[in-house]
C-alpha positions as CSV (number, residue, x, y, z in Angstrom):
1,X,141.6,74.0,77.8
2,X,141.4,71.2,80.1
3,X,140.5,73.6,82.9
4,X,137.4,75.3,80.7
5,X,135.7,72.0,80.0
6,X,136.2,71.0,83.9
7,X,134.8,74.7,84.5
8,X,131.9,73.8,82.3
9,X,130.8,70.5,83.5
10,X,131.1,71.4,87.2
11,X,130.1,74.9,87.3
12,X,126.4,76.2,85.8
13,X,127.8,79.8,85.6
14,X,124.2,81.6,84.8
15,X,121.9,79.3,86.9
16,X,124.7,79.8,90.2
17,X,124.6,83.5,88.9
18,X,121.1,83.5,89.1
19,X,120.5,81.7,92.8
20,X,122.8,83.6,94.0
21,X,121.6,86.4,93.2
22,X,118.3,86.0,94.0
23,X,119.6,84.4,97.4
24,X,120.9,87.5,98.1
25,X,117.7,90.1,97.7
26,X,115.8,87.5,100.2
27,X,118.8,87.2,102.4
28,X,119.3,90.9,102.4
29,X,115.6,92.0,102.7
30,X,115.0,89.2,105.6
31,X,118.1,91.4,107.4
32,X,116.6,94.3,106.3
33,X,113.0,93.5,108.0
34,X,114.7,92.1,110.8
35,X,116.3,95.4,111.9
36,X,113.9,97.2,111.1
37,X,111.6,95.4,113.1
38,X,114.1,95.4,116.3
39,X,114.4,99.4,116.6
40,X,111.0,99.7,115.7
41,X,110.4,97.4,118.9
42,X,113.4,98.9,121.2
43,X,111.3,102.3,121.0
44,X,108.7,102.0,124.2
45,X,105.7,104.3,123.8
46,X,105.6,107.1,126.9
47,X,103.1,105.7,129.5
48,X,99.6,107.1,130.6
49,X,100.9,108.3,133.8
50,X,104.4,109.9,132.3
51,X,102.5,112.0,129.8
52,X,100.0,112.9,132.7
53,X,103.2,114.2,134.5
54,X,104.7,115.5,132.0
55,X,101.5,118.0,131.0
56,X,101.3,118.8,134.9
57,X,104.9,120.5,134.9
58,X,104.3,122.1,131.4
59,X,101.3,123.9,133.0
60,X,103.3,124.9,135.6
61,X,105.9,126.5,133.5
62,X,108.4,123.6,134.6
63,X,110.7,121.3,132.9
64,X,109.7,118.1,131.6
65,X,113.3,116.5,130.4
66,X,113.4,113.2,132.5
67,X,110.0,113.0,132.8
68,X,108.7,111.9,128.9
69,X,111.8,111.5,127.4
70,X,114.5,108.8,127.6
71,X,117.5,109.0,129.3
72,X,121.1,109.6,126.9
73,X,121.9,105.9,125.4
74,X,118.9,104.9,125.4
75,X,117.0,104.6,122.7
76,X,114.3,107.3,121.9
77,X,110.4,107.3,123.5
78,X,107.7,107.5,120.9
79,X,105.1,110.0,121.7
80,X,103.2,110.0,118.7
81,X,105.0,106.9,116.5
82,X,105.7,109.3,113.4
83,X,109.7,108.3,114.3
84,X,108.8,104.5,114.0
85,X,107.0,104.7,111.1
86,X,108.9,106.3,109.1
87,X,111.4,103.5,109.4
88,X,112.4,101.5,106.2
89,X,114.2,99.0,104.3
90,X,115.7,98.5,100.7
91,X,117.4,96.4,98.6
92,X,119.6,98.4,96.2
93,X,120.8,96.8,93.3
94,X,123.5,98.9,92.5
95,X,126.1,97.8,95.4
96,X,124.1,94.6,96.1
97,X,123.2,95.8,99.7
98,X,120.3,96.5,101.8
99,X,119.7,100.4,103.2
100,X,118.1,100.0,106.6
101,X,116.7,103.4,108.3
102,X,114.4,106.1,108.9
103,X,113.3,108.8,106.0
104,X,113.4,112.3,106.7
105,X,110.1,113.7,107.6
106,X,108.5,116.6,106.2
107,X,109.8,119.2,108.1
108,X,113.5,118.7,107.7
109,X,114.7,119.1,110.9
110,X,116.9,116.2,110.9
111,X,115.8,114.8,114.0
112,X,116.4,111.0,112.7
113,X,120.3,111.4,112.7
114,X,120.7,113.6,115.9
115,X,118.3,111.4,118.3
116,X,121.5,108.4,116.6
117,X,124.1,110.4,116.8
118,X,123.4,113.6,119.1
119,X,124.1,117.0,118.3
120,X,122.2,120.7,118.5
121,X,119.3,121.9,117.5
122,X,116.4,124.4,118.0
123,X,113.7,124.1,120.2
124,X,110.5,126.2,120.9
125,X,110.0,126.6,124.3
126,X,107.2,128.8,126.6
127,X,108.8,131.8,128.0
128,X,106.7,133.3,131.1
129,X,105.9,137.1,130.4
130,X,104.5,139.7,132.7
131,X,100.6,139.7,133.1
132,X,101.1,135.3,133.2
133,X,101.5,135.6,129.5
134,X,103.6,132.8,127.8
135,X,105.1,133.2,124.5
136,X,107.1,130.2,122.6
137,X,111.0,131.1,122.0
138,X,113.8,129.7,120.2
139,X,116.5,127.7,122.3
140,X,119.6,126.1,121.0
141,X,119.9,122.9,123.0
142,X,122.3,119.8,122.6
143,X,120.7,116.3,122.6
144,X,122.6,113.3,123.3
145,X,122.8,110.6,121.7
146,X,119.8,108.1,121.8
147,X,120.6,105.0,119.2
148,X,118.1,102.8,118.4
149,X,119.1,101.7,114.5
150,X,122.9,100.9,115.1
151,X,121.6,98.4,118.1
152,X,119.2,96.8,116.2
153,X,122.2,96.4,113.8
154,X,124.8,94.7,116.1
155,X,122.0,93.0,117.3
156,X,120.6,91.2,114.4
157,X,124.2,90.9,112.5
158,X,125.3,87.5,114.3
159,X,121.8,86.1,112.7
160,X,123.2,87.0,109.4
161,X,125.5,83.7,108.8
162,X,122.3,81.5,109.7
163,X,119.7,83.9,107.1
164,X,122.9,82.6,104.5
165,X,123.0,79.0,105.6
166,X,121.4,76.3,103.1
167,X,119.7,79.4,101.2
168,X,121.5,78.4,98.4
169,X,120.1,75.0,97.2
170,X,120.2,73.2,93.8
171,X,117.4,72.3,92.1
């Protein structure tokens, strides 16, 4: 009994319910724009002179890895930007956490998750023909990995204790 009233007096159970939890959706979604906004940022766009390169050996029926892509561990290059904007952020209310990451785009390739990651996929590439036709074929290639939202992540998670600090005030 003695412990309810002390409980009571000392301890606004619905107005610390209630800062807290709205503590938490800005605390969360200033995390959330944070990483967001360092992988969006650790993507470089592919220079003027790389993409003029780049189209030189595609006309003559050459490789271009090396040239207009980055290199394995490093995050991805942005050619068009359709990757970094399709990056996103949201609170879910559910498990009280923040879901930080790039949507799928329309053509389902899964691209996202094996540019993190790395894995195999399929790849249309020009196949020199007699006569100096080209045709486009199917090749099964393995890409390494190229992270860019799990080092925005570790990056921007030791700036979580100060987004925390003096966020809860009384009014």
């Amino acid at each position: 009994m003695i412990r309810t009233r002390l409980k009571l007096a000392f301890f606004d159970r619905p107005a610390v319910l209630a800062a807290t939890s709205k503590a938490e959706r800005r605390v969360s979604n200033r995390f959330g724009a944070t990483v967001r906004k360092i992988a969006r940022r650790s993507m470089k766009k592919v220079g003027k002179r790389r993409r003029q390169r780049a189209a030189e050996l595609r006309r003559r029926g050459r490789s271009t890895q090396g040239v207009d892509s980055s290199k394995p561990g490093q995050p991805p290059r942005v050619h068009v930007g359709t990757l970094k904007k399709l990056i996103f952020y949201s609170f879910d209310f559910r498990r009280h956490s923040v879901v930080i990451g790039p949507t799928q785009s329309g053509r389902g390739t899964g691209a996202p998750d094996i540019l993190e990651h790395g894995g195999t996929t399929t790849i249309r590439v020009p196949e020199r023909r007699r006569g100096g036709r080209r045709r486009l074929v199917k090749k099964r290639v393995r890409i390494a990995p190229r992270p860019f939202m799990q080092p925005a992540f570790d990056k921007t998670r030791p700036e979580l204790s100060q987004l925390w600090k003096d966020v809860i005030r009384r009014r």
